[in-house]
C-alpha positions as CSV (number, residue, x, y, z in Angstrom):
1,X,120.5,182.6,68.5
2,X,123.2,182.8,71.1
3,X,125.6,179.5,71.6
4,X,127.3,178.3,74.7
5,X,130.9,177.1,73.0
6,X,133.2,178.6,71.2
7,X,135.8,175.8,69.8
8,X,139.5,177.5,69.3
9,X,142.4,176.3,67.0
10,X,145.4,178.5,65.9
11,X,148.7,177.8,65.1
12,X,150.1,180.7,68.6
13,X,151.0,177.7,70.3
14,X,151.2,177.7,73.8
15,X,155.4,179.5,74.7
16,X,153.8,183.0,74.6
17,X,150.6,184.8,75.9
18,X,148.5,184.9,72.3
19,X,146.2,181.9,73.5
20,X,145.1,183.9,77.4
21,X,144.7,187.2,76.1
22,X,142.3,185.7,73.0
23,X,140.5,184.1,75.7
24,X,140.7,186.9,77.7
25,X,138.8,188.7,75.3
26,X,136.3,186.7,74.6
27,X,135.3,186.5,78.2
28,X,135.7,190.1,78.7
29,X,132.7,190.0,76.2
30,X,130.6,186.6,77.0
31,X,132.1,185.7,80.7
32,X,130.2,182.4,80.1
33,X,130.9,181.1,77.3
34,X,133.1,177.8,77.4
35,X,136.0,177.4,75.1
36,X,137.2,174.6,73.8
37,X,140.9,174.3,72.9
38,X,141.1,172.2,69.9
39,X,144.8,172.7,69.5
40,X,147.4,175.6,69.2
41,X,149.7,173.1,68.2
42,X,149.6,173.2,64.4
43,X,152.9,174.7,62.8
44,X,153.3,178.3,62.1
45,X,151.3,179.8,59.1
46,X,150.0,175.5,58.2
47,X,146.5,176.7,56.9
48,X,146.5,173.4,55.0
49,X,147.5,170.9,58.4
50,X,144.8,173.7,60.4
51,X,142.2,172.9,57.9
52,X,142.8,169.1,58.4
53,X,142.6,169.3,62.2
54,X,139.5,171.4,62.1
55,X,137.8,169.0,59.3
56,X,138.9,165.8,62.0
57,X,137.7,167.2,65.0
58,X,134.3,168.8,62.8
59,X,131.5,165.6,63.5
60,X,132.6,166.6,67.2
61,X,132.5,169.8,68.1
62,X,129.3,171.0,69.5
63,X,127.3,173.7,68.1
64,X,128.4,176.6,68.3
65,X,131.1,179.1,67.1
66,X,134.5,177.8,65.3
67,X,137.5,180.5,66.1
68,X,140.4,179.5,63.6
69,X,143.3,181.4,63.4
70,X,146.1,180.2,61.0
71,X,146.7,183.7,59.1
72,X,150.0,184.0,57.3
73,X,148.3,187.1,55.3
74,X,147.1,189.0,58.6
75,X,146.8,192.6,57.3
76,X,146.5,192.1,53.9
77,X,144.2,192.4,51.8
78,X,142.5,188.8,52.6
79,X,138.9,189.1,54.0
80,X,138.4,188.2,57.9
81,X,134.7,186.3,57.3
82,X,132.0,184.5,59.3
83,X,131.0,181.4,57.4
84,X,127.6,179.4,58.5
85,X,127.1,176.0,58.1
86,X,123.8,174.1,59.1
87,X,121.5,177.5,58.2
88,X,122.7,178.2,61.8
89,X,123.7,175.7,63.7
90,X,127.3,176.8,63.6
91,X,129.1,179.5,62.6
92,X,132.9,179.5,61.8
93,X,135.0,182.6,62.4
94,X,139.0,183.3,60.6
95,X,140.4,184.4,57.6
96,X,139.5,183.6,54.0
97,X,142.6,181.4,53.4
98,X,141.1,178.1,52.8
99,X,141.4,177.5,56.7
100,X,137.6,176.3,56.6
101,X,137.2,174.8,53.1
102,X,137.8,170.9,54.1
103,X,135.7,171.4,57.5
104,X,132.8,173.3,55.2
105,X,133.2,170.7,52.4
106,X,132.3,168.1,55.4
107,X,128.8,169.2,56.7
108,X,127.7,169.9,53.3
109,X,128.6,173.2,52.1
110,X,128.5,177.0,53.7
111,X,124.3,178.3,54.1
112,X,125.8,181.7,54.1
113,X,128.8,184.1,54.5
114,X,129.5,187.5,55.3
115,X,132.7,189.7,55.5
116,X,133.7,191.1,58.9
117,X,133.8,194.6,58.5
118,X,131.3,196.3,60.9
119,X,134.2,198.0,63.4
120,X,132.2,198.5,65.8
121,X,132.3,194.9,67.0
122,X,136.1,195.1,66.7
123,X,138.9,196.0,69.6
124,X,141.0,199.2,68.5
125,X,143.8,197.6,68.2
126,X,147.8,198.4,68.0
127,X,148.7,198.3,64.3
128,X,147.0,194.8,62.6
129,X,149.1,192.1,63.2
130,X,146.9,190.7,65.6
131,X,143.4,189.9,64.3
132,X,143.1,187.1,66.3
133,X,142.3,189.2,69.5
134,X,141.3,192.5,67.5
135,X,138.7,191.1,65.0
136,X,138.3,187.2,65.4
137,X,137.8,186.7,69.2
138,X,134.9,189.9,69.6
139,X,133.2,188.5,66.4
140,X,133.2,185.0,67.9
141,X,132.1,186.3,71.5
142,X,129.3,188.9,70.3
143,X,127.9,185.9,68.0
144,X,128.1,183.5,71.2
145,X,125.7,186.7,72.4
146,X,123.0,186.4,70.3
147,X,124.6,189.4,68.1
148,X,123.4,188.4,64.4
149,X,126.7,187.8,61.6
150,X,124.9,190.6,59.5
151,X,125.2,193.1,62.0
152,X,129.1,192.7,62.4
153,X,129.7,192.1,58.3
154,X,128.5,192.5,54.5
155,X,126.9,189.7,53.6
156,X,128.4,187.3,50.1
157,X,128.0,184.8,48.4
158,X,129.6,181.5,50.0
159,X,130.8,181.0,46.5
160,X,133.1,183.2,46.8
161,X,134.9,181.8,49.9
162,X,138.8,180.7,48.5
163,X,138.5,177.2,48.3
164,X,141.0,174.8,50.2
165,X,144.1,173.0,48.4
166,X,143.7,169.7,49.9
167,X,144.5,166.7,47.2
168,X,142.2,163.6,45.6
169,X,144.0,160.5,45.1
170,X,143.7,159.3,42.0
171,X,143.5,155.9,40.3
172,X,146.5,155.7,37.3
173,X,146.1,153.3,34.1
174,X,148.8,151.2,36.0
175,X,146.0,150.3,38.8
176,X,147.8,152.1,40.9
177,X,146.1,154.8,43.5
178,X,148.2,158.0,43.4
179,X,147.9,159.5,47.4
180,X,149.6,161.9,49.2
181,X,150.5,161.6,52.7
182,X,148.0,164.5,54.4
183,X,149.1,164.2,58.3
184,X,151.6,162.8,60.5
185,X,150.3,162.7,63.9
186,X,152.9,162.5,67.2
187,X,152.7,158.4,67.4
188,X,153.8,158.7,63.6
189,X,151.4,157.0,62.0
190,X,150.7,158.1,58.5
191,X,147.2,159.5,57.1
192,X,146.8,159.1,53.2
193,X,144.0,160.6,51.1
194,X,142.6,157.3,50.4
195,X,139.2,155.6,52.1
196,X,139.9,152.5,53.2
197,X,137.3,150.9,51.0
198,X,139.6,151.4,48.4
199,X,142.0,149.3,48.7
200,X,139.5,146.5,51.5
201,X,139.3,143.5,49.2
202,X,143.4,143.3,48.8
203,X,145.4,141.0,50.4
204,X,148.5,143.2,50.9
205,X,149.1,146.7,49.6
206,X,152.6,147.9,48.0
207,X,153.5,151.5,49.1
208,X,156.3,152.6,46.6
209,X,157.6,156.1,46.6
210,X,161.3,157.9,46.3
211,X,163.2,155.5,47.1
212,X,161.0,153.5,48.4
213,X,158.8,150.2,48.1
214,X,157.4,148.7,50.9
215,X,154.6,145.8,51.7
216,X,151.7,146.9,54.4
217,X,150.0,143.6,55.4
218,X,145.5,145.2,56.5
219,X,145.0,145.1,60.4
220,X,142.1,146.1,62.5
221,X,144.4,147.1,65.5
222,X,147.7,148.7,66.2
223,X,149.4,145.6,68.3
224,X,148.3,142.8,65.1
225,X,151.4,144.3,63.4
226,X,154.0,142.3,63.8
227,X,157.8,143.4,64.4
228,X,159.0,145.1,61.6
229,X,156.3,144.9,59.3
230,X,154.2,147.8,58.3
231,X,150.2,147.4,58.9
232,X,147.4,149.6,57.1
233,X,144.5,150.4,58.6
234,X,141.4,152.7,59.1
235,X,142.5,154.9,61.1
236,X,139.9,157.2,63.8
237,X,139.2,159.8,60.6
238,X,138.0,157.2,58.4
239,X,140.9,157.5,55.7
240,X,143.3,155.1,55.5
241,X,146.7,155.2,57.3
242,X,150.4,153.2,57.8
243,X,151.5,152.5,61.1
244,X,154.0,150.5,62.9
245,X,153.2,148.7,66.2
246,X,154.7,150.9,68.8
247,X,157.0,153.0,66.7
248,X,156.6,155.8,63.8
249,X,155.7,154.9,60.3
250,X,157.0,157.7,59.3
251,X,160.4,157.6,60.1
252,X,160.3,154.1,58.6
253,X,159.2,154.6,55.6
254,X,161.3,158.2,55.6
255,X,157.7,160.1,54.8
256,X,156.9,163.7,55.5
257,X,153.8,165.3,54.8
258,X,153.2,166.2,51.6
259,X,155.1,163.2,50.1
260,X,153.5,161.5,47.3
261,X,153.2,157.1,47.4
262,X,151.4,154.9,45.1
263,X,149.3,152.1,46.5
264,X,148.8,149.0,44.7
265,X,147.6,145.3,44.8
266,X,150.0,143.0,46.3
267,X,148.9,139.1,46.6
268,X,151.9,138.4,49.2
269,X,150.9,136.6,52.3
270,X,152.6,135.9,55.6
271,X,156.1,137.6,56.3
272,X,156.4,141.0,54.3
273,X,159.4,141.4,52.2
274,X,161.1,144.7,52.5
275,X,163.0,146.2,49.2
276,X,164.7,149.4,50.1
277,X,165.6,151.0,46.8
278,X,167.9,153.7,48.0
279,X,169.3,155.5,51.2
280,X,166.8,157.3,53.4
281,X,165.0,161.0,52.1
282,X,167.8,163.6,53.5
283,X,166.7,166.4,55.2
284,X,166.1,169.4,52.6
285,X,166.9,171.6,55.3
286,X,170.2,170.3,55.6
């Protein structure tokens, strides 16, 4: 089966010539095959933020090939793999660092998997630092050709793919669901790992963390949250979220990914009352 896309995330970003020469590649090997940039934004050596974004942007892709490139361990002993989904529909192409476990987890589970080690199908590159254009981007391109996964790899068991790290809130014997903040995207709204369902019938939600405990009054849009209040919504991924009309929930709240809050019932109606327990999270850098 040959595919007309090829959907590309990494974390090269866009200051240096990684992205062009991958796609260079590519169509120096399929010159028709369109690629879709899904972002080369995501922070150096973030498998756990790629393997959000590719997991968002999964129900939308079209079928095809998934190039992911996040690869702190490039040139160790980590496996480069082809991972299908949909007994064919798709095929994802990186390392085996978790990159694709929440995007897999998604559409119901790998069909089948195989390790990239055929050479042949493999540029001769300059020492092995770069796997993205040596390994990844020929795999991806010869599959986009019609080139079957088990000619370019051993075949294993999908079971054996190193699941990803992403966390399950939890409810506590206070009634209170433990989350973690999973993503923090540029308008700084803040993505939990709760479903909205969750916490639908309440009438306000209490977000307490360090030093921090905050009322979020339920909206449906952005602009019904009034100035200075916090709102909490569904937000475009289906999982719940805190924003601020026009401004970043994250810098008011002083949350960073990662963070841990606990949700719970709050029966307070009308103006929210904030309680600011302490000063602001520092910077650990600093």
């Amino acid at each position: 089966m040959s595919f007309e896309t090829i959907s590309f995330i990494s974390d090269f970003g866009l200051t240096d010539e990684s992205v062009g020469v991958t796609k260079s590649v590519i169509w120096s090997i399929c010159p028709t095959v369109r690629v879709v940039d899904i972002t080369h934004g995501i922070d150096a050596h973030d498998v756990r933020a790629g393997g959000l974004a590719i997991a968002r942007a999964a129900q939308y892709l079209l079928p095809g090939v998934v190039l992911g490139i996040v690869d702190p361990g490039v040139g160790t002993d980590r496996k480069a793999v082809c991972i299908e989904v949909g007994d064919g529909q798709s095929y994802l192409v990186g390392p085996d660092n978790g990159l694709f476990a929440p995007a897999v987890g998604m559409v119901g589970g790998a069909t089948n998997a195989w390790v990239l080690d055929n050479k042949e199908f493999h540029l001769p590159g300059i020492g092995s630092t770069f796997e993205g254009r040596d390994v990844f981007a020929p795999v991806a391109a010869h599959l986009t050709r019609g080139v079957p996964p088990e000619a370019m790899g051993t075949q294993i068991d999908p079971a054996l793919l190193l699941p990803g790290v992403l966390p399950v809130s939890q409810l506590n014997d206070e009634g209170e669901i433990e989350a973690q903040v999973l993503w923090i995207d540029r308008f700084g709204n803040v993505q939990l790992n709760v479903d909205p369902e969750d916490v639908r019938s309440w009438p306000a939600v209490r977000v307490a963390g360090d030093n921090l405990s905050r009322a979020a009054m339920p909206v449906h849009t952005y602009s019904a949250i009034s100035t200075g209040s916090i709102g909490v919504l569904g937000d475009a991924s289906g999982l719940l979220s805190l924003a601020v009309d026009r401004g970043s929930a994250a810098e008011e709240l002083g949350l960073v990914e990662g963070d841990e809050v606990k949700l719970s019932r709050s029966d307070a109606a009308g103006k929210q009352v904030v309680v600011k327990l302490g000063p602001t999270r520092e910077n650990p850098e600093s």
